[in-house]
mmCIF file of the N, C-alpha and C atoms, coordinates in Angstrom:
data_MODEL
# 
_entry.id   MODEL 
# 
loop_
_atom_site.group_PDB 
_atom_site.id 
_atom_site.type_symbol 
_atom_site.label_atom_id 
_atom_site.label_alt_id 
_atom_site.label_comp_id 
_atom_site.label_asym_id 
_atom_site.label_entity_id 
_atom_site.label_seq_id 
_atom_site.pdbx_PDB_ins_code 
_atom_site.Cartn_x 
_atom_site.Cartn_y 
_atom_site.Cartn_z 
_atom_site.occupancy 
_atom_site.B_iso_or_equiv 
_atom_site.pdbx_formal_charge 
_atom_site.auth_seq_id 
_atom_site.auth_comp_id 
_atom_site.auth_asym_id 
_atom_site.auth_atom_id 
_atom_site.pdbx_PDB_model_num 
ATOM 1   N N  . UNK A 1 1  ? 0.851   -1.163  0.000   1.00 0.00 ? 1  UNK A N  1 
ATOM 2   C CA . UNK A 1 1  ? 0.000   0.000   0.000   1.00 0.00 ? 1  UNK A CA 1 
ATOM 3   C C  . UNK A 1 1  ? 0.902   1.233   0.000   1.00 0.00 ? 1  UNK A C  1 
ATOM 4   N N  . UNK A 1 2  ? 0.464   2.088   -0.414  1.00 0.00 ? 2  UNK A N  1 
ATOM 5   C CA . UNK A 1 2  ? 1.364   3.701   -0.795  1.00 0.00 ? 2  UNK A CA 1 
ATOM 6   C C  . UNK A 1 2  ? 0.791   4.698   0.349   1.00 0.00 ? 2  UNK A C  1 
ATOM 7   N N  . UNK A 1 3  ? 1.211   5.711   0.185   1.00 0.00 ? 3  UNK A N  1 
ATOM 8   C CA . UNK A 1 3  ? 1.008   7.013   0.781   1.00 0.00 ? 3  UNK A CA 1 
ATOM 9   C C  . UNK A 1 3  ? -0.583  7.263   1.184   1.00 0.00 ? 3  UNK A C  1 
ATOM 10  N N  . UNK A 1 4  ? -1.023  7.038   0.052   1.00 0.00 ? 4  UNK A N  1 
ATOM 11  C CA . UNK A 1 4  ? -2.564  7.384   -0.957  1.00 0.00 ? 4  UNK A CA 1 
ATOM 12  C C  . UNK A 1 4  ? -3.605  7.024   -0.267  1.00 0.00 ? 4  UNK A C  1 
ATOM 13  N N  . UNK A 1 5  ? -3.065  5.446   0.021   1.00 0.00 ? 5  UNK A N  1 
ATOM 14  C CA . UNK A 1 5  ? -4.270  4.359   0.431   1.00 0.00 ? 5  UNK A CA 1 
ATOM 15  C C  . UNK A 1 5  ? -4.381  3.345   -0.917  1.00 0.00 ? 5  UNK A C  1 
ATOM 16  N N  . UNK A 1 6  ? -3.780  3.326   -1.964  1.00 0.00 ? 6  UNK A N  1 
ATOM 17  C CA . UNK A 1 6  ? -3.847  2.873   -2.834  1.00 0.00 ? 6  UNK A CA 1 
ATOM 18  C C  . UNK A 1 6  ? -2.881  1.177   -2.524  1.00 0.00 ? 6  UNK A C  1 
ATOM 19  N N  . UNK A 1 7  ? -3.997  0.069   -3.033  1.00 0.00 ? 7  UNK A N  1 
ATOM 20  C CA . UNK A 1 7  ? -3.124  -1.160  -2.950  1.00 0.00 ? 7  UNK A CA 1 
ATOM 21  C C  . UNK A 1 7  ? -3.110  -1.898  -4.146  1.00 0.00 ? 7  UNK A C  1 
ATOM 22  N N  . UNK A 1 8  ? -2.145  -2.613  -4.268  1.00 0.00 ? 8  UNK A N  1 
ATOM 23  C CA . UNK A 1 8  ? -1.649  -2.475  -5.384  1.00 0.00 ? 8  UNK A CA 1 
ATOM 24  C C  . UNK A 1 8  ? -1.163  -4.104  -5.756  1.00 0.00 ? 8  UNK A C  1 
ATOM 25  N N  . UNK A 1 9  ? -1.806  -5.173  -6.559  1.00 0.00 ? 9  UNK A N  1 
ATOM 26  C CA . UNK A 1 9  ? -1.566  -6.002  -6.688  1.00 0.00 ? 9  UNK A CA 1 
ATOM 27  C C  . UNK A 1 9  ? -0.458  -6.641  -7.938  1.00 0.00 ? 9  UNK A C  1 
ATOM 28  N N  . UNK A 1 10 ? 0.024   -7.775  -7.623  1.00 0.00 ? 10 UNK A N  1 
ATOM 29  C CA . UNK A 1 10 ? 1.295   -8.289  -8.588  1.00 0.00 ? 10 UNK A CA 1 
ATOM 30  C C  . UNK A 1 10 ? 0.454   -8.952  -9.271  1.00 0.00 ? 10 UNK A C  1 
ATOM 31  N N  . UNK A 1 11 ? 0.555   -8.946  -10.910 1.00 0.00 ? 11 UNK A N  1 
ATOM 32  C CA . UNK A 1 11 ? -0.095  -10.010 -11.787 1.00 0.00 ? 11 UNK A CA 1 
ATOM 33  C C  . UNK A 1 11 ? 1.123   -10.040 -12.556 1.00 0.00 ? 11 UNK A C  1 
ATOM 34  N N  . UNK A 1 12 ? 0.939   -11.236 -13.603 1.00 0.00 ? 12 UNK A N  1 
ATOM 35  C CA . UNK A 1 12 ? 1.770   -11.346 -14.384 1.00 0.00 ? 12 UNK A CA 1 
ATOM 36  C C  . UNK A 1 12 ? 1.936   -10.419 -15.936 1.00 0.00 ? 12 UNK A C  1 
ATOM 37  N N  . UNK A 1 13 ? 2.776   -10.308 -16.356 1.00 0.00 ? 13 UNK A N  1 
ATOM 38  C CA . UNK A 1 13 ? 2.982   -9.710  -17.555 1.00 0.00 ? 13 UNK A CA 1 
ATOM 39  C C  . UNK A 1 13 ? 2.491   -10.085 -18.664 1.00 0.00 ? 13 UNK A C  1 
ATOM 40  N N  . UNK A 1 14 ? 1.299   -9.392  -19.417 1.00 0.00 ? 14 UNK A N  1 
ATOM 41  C CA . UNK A 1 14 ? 0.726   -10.075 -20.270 1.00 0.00 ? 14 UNK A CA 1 
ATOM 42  C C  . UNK A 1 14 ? 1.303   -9.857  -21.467 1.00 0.00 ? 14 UNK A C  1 
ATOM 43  N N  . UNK A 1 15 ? 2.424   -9.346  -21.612 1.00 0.00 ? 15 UNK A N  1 
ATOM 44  C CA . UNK A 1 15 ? 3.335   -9.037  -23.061 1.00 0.00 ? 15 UNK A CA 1 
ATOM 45  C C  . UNK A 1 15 ? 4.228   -10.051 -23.051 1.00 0.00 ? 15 UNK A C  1 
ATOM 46  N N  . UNK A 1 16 ? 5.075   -10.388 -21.560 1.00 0.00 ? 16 UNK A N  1 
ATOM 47  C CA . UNK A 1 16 ? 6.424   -11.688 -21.843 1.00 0.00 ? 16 UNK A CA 1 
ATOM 48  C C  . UNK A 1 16 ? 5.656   -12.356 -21.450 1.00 0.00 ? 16 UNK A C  1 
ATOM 49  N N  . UNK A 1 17 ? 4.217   -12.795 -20.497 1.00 0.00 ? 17 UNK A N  1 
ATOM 50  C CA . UNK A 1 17 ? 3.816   -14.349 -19.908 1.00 0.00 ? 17 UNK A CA 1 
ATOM 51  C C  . UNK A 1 17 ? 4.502   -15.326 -19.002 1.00 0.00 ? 17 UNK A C  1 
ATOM 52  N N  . UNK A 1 18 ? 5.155   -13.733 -18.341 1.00 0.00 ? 18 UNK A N  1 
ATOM 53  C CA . UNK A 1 18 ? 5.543   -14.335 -17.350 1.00 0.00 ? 18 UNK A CA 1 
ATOM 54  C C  . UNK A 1 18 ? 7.258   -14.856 -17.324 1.00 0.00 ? 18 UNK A C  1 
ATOM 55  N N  . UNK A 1 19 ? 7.629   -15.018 -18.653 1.00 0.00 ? 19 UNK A N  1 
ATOM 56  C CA . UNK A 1 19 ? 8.737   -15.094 -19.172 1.00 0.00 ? 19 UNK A CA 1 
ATOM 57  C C  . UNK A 1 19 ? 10.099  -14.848 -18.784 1.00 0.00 ? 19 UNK A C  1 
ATOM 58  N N  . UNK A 1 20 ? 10.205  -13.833 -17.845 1.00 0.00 ? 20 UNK A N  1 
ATOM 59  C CA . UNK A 1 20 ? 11.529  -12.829 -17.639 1.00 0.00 ? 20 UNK A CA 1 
ATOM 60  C C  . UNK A 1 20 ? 11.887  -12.378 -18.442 1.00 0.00 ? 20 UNK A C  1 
ATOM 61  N N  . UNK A 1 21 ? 11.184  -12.068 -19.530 1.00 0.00 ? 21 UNK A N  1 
ATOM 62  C CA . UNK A 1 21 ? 12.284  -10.993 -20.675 1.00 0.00 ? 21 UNK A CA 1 
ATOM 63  C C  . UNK A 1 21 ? 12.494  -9.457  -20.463 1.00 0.00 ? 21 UNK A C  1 
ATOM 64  N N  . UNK A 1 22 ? 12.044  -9.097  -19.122 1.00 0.00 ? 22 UNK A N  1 
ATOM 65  C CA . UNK A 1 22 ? 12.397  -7.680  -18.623 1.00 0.00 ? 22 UNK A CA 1 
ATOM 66  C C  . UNK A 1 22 ? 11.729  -6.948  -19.896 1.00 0.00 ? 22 UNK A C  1 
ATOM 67  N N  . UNK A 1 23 ? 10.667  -6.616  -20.174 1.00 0.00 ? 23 UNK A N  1 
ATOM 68  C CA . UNK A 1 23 ? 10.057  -5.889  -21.255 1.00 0.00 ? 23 UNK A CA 1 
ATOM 69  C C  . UNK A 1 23 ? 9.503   -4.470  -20.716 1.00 0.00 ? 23 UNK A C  1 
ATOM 70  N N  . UNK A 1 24 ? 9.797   -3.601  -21.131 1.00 0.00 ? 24 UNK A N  1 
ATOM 71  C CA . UNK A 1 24 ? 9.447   -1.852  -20.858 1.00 0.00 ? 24 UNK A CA 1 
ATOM 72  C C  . UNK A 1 24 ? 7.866   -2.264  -20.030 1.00 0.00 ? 24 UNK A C  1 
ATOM 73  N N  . UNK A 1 25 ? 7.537   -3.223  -19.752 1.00 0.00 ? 25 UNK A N  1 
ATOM 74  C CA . UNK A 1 25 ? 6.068   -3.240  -18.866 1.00 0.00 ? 25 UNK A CA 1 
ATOM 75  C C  . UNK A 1 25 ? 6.122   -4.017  -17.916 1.00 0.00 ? 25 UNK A C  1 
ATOM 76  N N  . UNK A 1 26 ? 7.154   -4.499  -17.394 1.00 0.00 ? 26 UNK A N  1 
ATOM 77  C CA . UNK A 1 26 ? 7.616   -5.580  -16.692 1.00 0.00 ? 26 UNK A CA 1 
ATOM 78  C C  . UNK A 1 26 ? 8.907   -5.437  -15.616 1.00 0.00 ? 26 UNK A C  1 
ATOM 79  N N  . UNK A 1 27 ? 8.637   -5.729  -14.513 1.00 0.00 ? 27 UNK A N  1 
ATOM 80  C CA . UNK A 1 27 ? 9.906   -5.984  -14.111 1.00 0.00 ? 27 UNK A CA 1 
ATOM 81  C C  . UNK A 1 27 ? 10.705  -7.207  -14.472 1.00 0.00 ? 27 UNK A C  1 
ATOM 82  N N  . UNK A 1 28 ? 11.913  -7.488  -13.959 1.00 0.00 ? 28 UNK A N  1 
ATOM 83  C CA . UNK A 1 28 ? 13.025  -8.282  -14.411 1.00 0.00 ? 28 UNK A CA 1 
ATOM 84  C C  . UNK A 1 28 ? 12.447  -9.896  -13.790 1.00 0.00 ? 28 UNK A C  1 
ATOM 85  N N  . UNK A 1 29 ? 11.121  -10.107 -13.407 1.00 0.00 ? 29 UNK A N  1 
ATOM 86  C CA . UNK A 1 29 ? 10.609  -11.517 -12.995 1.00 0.00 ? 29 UNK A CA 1 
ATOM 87  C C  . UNK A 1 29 ? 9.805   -11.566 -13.635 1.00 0.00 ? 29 UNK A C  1 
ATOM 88  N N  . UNK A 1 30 ? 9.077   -10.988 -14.795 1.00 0.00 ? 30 UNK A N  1 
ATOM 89  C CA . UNK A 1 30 ? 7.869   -10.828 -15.352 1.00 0.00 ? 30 UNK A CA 1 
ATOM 90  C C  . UNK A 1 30 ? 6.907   -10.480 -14.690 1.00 0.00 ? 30 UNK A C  1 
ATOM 91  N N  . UNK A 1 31 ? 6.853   -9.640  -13.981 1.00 0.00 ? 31 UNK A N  1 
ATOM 92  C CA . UNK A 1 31 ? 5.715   -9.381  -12.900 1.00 0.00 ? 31 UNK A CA 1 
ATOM 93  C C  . UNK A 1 31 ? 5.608   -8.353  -13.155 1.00 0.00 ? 31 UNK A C  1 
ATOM 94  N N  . UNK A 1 32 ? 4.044   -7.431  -13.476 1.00 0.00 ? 32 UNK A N  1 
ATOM 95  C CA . UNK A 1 32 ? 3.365   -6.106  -13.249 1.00 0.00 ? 32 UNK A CA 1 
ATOM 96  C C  . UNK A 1 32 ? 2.924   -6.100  -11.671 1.00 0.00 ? 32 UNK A C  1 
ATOM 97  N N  . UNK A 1 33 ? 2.895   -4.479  -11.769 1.00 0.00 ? 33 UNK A N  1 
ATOM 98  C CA . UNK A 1 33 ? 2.342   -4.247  -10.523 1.00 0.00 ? 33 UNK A CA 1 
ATOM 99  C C  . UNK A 1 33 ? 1.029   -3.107  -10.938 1.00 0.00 ? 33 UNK A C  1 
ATOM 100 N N  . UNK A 1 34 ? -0.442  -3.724  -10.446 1.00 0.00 ? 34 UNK A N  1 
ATOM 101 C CA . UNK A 1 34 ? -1.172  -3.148  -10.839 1.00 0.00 ? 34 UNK A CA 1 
ATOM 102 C C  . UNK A 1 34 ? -2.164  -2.714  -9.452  1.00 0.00 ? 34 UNK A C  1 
ATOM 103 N N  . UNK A 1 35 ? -2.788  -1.387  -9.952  1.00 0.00 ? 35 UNK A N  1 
ATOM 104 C CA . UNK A 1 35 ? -3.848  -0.605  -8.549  1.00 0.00 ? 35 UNK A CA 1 
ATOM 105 C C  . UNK A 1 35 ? -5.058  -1.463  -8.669  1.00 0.00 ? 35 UNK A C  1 
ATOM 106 N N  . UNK A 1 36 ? -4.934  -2.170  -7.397  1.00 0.00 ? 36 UNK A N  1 
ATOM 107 C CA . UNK A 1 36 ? -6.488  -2.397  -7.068  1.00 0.00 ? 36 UNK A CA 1 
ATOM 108 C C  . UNK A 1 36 ? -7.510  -1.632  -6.691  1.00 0.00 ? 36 UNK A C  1 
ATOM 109 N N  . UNK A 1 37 ? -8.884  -2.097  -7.534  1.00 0.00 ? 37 UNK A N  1 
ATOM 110 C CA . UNK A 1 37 ? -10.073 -1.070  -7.126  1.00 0.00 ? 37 UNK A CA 1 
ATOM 111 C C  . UNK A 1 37 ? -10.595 -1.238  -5.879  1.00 0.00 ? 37 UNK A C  1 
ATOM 112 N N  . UNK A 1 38 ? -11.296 -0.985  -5.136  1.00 0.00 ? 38 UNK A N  1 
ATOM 113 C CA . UNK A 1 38 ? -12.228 -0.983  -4.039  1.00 0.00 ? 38 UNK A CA 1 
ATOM 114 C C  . UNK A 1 38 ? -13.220 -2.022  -4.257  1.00 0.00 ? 38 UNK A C  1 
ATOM 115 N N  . UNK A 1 39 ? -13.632 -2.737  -5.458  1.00 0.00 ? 39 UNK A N  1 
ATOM 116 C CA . UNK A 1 39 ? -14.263 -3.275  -5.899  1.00 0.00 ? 39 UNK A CA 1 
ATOM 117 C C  . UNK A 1 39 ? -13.610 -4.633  -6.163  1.00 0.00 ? 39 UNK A C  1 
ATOM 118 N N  . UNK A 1 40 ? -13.010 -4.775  -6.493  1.00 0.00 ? 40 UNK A N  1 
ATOM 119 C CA . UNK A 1 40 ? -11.417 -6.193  -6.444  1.00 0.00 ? 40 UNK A CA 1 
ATOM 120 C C  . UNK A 1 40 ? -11.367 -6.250  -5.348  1.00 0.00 ? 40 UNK A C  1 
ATOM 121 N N  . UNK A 1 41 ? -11.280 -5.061  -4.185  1.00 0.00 ? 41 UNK A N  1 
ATOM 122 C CA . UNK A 1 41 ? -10.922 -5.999  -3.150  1.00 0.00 ? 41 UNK A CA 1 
ATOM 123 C C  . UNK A 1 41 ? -11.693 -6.302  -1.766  1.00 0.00 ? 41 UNK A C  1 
ATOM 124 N N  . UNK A 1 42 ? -13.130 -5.808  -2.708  1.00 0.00 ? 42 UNK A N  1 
ATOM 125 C CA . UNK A 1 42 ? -14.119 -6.467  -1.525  1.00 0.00 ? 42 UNK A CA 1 
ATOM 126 C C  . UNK A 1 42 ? -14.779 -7.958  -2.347  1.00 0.00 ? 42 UNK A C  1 
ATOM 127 N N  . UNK A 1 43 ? -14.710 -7.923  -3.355  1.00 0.00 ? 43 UNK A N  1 
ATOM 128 C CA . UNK A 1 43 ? -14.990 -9.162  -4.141  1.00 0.00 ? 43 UNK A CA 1 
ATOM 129 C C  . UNK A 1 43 ? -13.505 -10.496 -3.533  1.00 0.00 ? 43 UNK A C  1 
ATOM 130 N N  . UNK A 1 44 ? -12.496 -9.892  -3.142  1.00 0.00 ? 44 UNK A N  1 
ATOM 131 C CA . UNK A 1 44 ? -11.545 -10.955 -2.579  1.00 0.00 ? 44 UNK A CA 1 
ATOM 132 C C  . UNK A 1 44 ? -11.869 -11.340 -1.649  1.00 0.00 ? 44 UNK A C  1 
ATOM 133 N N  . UNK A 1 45 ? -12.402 -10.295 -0.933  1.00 0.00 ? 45 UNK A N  1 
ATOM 134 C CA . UNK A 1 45 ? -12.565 -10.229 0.935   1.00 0.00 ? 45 UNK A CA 1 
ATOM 135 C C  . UNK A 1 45 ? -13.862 -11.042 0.506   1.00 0.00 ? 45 UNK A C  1 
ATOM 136 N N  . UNK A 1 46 ? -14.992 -11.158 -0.022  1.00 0.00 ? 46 UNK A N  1 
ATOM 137 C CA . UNK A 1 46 ? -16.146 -11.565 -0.109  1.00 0.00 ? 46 UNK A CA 1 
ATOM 138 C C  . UNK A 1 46 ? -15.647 -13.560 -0.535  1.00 0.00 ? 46 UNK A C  1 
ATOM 139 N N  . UNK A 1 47 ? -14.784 -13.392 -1.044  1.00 0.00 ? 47 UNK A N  1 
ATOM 140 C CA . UNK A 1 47 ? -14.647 -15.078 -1.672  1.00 0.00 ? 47 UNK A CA 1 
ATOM 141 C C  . UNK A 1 47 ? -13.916 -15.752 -0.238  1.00 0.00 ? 47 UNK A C  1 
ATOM 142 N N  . UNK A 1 48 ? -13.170 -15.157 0.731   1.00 0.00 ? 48 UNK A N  1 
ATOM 143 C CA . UNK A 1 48 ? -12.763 -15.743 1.709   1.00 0.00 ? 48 UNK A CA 1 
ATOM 144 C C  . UNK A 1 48 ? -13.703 -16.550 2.725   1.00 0.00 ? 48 UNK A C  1 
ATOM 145 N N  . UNK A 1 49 ? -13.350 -17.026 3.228   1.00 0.00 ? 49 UNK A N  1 
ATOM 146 C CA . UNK A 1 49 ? -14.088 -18.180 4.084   1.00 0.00 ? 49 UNK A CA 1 
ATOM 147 C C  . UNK A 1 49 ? -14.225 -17.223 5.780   1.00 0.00 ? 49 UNK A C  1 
ATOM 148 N N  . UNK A 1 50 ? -15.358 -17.426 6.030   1.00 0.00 ? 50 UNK A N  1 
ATOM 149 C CA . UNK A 1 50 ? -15.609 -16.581 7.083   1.00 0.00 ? 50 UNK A CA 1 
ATOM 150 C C  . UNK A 1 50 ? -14.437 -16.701 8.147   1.00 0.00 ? 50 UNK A C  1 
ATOM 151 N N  . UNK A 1 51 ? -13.872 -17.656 8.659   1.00 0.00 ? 51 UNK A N  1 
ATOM 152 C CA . UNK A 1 51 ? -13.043 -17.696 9.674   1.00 0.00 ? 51 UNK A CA 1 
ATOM 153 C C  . UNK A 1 51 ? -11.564 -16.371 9.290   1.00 0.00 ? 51 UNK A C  1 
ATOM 154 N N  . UNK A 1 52 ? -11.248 -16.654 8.119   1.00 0.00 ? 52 UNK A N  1 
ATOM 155 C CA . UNK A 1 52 ? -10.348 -16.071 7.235   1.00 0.00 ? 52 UNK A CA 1 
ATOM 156 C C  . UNK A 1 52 ? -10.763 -14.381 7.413   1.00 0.00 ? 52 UNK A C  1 
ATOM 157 N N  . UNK A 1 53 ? -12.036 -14.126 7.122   1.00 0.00 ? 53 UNK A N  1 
ATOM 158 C CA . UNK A 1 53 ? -12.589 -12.479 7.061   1.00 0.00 ? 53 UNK A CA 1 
ATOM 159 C C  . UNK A 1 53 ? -12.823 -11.994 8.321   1.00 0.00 ? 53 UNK A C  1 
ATOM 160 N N  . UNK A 1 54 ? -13.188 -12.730 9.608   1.00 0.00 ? 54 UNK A N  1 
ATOM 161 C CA . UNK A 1 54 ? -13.351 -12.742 10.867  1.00 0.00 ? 54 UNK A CA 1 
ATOM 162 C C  . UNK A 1 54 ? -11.514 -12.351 11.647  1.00 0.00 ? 54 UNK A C  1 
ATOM 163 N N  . UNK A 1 55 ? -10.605 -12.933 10.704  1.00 0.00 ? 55 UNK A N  1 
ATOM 164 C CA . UNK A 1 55 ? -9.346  -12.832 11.258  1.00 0.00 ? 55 UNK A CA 1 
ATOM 165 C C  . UNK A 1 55 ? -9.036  -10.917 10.926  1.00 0.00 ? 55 UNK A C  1 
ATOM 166 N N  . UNK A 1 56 ? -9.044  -11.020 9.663   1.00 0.00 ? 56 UNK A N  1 
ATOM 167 C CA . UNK A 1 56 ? -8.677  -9.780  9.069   1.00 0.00 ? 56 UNK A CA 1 
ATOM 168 C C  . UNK A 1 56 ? -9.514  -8.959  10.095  1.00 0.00 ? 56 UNK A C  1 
ATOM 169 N N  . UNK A 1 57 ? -10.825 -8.849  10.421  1.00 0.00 ? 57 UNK A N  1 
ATOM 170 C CA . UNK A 1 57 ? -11.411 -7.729  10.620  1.00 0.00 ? 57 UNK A CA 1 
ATOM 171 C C  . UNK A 1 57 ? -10.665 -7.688  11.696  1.00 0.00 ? 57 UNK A C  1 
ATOM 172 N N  . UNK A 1 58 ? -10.049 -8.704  12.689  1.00 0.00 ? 58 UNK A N  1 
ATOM 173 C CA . UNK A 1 58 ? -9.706  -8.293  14.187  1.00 0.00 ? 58 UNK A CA 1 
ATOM 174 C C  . UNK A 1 58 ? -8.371  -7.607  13.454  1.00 0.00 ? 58 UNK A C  1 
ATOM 175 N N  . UNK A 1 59 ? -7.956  -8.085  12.593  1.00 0.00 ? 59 UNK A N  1 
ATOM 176 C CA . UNK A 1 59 ? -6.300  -7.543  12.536  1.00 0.00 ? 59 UNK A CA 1 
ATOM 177 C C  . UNK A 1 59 ? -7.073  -6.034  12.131  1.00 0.00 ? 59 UNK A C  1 
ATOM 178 N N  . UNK A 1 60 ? -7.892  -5.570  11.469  1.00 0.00 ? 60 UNK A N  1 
ATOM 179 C CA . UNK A 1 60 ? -7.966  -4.265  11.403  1.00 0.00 ? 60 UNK A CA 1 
ATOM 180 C C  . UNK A 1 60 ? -8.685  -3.682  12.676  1.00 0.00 ? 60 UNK A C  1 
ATOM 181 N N  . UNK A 1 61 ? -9.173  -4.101  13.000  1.00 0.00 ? 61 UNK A N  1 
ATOM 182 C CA . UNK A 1 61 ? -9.980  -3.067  14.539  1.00 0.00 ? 61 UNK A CA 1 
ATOM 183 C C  . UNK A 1 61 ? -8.707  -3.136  15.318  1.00 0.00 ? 61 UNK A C  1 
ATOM 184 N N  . UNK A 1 62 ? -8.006  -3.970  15.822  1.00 0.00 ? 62 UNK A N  1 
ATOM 185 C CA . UNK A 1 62 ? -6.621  -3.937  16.538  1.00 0.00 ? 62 UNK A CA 1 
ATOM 186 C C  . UNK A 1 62 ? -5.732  -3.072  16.494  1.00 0.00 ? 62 UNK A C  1 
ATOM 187 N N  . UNK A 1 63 ? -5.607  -2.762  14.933  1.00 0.00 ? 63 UNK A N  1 
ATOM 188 C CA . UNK A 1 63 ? -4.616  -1.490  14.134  1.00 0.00 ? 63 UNK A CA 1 
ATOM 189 C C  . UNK A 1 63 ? -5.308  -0.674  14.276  1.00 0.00 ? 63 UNK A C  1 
ATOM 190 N N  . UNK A 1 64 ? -6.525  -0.146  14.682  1.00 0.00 ? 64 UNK A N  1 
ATOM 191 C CA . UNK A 1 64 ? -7.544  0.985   14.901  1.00 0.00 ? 64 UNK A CA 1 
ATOM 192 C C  . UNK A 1 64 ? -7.206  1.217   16.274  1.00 0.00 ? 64 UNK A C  1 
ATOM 193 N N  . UNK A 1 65 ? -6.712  0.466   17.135  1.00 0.00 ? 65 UNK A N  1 
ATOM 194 C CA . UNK A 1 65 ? -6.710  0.766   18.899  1.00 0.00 ? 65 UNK A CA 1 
ATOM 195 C C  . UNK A 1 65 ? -5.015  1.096   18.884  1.00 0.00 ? 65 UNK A C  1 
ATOM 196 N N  . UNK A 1 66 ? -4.181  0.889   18.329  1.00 0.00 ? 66 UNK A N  1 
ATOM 197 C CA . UNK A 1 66 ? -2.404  1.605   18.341  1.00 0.00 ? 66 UNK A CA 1 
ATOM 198 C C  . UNK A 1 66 ? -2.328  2.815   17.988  1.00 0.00 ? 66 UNK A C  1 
# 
């Protein structure tokens, strides 16, 4: 996560495929780094298994009390 609030997920490079050919869109593992929407990442949080979303929320109310 950045400054912003902005988070920001690793996918693969859809120009090398992952390849390593270090291509002007790519870092040197074939990996992009792309902004997740607000919408991506309640659709993630939504596919998790309740015990899993029950964890996160304590890890965030916890970071709300420091």
């Amino acid at each position: 996560m950045d400054e912003d609030g902005k988070l920001y997920v690793r996918g693969i490079c859809m120009t090398c495929r992952n390849k390593a050919y270090s291509c002007p869109y790519c870092n040197g593992e074939g990996k992009v780094y792309l902004e997740a929407s607000d919408k991506s990442v309640s659709r993630w949080v939504t596919g998790l298994t309740k015990e899993r979303r029950d964890d996160i929320m304590k890890m965030i109310l916890n970071e709300d009390k420091s």
